[in-house]
C-alpha positions as CSV (number, residue, x, y, z in Angstrom):
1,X,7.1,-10.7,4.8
2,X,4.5,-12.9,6.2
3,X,6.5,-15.8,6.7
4,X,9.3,-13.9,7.6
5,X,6.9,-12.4,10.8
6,X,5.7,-15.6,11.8
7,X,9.2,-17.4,11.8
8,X,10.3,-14.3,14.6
9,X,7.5,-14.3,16.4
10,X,6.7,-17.9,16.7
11,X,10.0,-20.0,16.2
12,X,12.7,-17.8,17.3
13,X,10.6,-15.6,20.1
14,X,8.3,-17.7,20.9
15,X,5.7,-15.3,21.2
16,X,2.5,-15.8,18.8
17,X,2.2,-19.8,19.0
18,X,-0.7,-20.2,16.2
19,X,-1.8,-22.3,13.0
20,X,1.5,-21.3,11.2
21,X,-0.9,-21.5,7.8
22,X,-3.4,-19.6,9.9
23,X,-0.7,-17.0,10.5
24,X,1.1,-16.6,7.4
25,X,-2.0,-16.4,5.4
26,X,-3.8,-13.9,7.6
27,X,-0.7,-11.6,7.6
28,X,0.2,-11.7,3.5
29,X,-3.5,-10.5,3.6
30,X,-3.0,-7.6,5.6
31,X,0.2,-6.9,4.1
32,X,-1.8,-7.3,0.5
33,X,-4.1,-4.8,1.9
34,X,-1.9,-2.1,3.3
35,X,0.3,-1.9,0.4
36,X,-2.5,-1.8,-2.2
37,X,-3.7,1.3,-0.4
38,X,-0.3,2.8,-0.5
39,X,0.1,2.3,-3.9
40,X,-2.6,4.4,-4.6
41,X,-1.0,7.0,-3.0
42,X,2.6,6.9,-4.4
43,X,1.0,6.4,-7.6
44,X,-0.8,9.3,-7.7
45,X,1.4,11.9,-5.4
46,X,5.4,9.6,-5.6
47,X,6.9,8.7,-3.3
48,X,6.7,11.0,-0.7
49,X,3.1,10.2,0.0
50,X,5.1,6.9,2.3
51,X,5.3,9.6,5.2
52,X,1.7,10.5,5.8
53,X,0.6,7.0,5.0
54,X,3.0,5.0,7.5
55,X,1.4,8.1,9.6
56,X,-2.0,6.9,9.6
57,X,-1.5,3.0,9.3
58,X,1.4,2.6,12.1
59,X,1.4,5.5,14.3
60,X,-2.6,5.4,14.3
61,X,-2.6,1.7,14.5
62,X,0.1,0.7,17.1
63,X,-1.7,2.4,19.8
64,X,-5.6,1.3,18.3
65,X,-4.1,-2.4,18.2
66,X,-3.9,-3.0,22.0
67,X,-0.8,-5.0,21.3
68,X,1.7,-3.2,23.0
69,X,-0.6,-1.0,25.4
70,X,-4.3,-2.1,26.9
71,X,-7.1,-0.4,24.0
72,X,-8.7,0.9,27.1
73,X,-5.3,2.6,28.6
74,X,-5.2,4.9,25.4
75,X,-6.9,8.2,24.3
76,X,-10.6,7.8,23.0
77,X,-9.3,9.1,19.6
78,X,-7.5,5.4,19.3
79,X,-10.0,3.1,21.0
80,X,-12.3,4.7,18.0
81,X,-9.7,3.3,15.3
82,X,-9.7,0.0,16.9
83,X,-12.6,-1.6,14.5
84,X,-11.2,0.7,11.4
85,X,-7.7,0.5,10.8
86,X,-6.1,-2.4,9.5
87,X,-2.9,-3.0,12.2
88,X,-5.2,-3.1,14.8
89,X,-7.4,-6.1,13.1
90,X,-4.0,-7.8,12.4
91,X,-3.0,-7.3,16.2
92,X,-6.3,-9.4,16.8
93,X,-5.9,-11.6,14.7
94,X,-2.9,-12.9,16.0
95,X,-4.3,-12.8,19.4
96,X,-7.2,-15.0,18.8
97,X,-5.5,-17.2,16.6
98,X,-3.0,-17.5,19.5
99,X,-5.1,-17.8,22.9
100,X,-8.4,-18.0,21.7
101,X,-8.9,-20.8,19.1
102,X,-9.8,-18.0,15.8
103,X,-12.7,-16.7,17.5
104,X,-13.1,-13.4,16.1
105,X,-11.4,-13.6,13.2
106,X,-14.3,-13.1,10.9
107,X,-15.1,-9.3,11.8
108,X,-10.9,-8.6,11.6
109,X,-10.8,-10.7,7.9
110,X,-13.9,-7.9,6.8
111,X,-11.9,-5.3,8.1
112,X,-8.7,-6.2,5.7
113,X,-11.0,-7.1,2.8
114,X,-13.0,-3.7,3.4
115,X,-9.5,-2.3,2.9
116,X,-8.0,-4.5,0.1
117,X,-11.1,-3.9,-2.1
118,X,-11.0,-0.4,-1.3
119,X,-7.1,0.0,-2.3
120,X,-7.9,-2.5,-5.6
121,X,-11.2,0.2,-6.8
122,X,-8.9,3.2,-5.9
123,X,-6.3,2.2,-8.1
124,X,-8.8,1.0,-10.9
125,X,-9.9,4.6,-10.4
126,X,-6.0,5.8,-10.7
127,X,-5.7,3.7,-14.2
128,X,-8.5,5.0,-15.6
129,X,-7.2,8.6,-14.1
130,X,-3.7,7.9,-15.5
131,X,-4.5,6.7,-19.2
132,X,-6.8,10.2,-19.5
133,X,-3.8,12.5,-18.6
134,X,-1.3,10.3,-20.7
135,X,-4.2,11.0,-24.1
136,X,-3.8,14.9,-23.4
137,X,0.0,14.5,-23.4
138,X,0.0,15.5,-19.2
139,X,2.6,13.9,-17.4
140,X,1.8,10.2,-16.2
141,X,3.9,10.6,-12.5
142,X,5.3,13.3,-10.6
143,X,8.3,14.9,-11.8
144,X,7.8,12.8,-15.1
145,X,8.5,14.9,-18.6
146,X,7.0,14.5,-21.4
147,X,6.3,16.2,-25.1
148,X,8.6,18.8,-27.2
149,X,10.9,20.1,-24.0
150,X,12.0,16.7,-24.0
151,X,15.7,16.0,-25.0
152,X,14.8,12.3,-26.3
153,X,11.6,14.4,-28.9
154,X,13.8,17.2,-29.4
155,X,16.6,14.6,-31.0
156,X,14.2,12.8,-33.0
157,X,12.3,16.5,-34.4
158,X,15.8,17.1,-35.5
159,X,16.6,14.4,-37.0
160,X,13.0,14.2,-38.5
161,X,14.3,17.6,-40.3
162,X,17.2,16.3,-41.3
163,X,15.7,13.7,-43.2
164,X,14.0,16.2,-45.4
165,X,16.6,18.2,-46.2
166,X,17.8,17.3,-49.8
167,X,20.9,15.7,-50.3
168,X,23.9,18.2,-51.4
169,X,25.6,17.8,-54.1
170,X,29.2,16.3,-53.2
C-alpha cells in the first residue's frame, strides 16, 4: 500500500516529490500502525467495529491533517487532534519530507510508534483475553459456536454412542 501511495503521488501526480525510501518506509509505518489498532477492534467486536474506527482515524484525521484544508481554518475540536491522531502525523510527514528536508519528522515517527505499540500491547491483551474464554468453552469471536449445540460435536457424541453399542447378532 505504501509503495502503491508513493508511486501516485510522486510518479504519476507529481505531487509529494520526497526520498522515495523516505516515503515508502514512513507510510508502511503508519499503515503498520493503523491496522494494528484496528485489529484489536475486529478482533474483539468483528467486523463491524471497521465503521467507528475508519470514523475516528479518517474522518477525525482528514480535517486534523491540514492536508486538504489549513489546521487553522478548521474547528478547535480538530486542531486538538492534530499532535494525536495518526493521519495527521502521516500528512506531515510527507510535507516535510517534501518541502522541508525531514525536519519534523521525529515528533510525527513518536506519534505512529505511540500508536503501533499501543495496537501491539492491546492485542497482547486480546490473546491473553481470547485463550481465557476459549479454557471456559466461551465462544473465541463473534457469532462463533462452539460446545454440544454444535452440529460437528453433536455427530461425533453420536457416533461416540454408537461405538458402544454392542454388536448384534447377524
Amino acid at each position: 500500500m505504501a509503495v502503491w501511495l508513493w508511486f501516485l503521488f510522486d510518479v504519476i501526480i507529481g505531487a509529494v516529490n520526497g526520498n522515495a525510501l523516505e516515503t515508502i518506509g514512513f507510510g508502511a509505518t503508519a499503515i503498520f500502525a493503523v491496522s494494528v489498532v484496528t485489529g484489536v477492534f475486529t478482533r474483539t467486536l468483528g467486523l463491524a467495529a471497521i465503521i467507528p474506527v475508519m470514523v475516528v482515524m479518517m474522518m477525525a484525521g482528514v480535517p486534523a491533517s491540514g492536508g486538504g484544508l489549513s489546521v487553522y481554518m478548521v474547528p478547535e475540536f480538530f486542531q486538538s487532534l492534530q499532535h494525536v491522531l495518526p493521519l495527521p502525523a502521516a500528512v506531515d510527514t510527507a510535507r516535510s519530507l517534501t518541502y522541508f528536508d525531514g525536519v519534523g519528522v521525529g515528533r510525527n515517527l513518536l506519534t505512529i510508534a505511540i500508536w503501533a505499540a499501543a495496537g501491539l500491547l492491546l492485542n497482547l491483551g486480546v490473546d491473553q483475553w481470547l485463550k481465557r474464554r476459549e479454557r471456559r468453552g466461551e465462544p473465541s469471536a463473534p457469532g462463533d459456536r462452539t460446545g454440544p449445540d454444535d452440529t460437528i460435536g453433536a455427530d461425533t457424541a453420536r457416533l461416540d454412542a454408537d461405538e458402544r453399542q454392542p454388536a448384534a447378532a447377524h
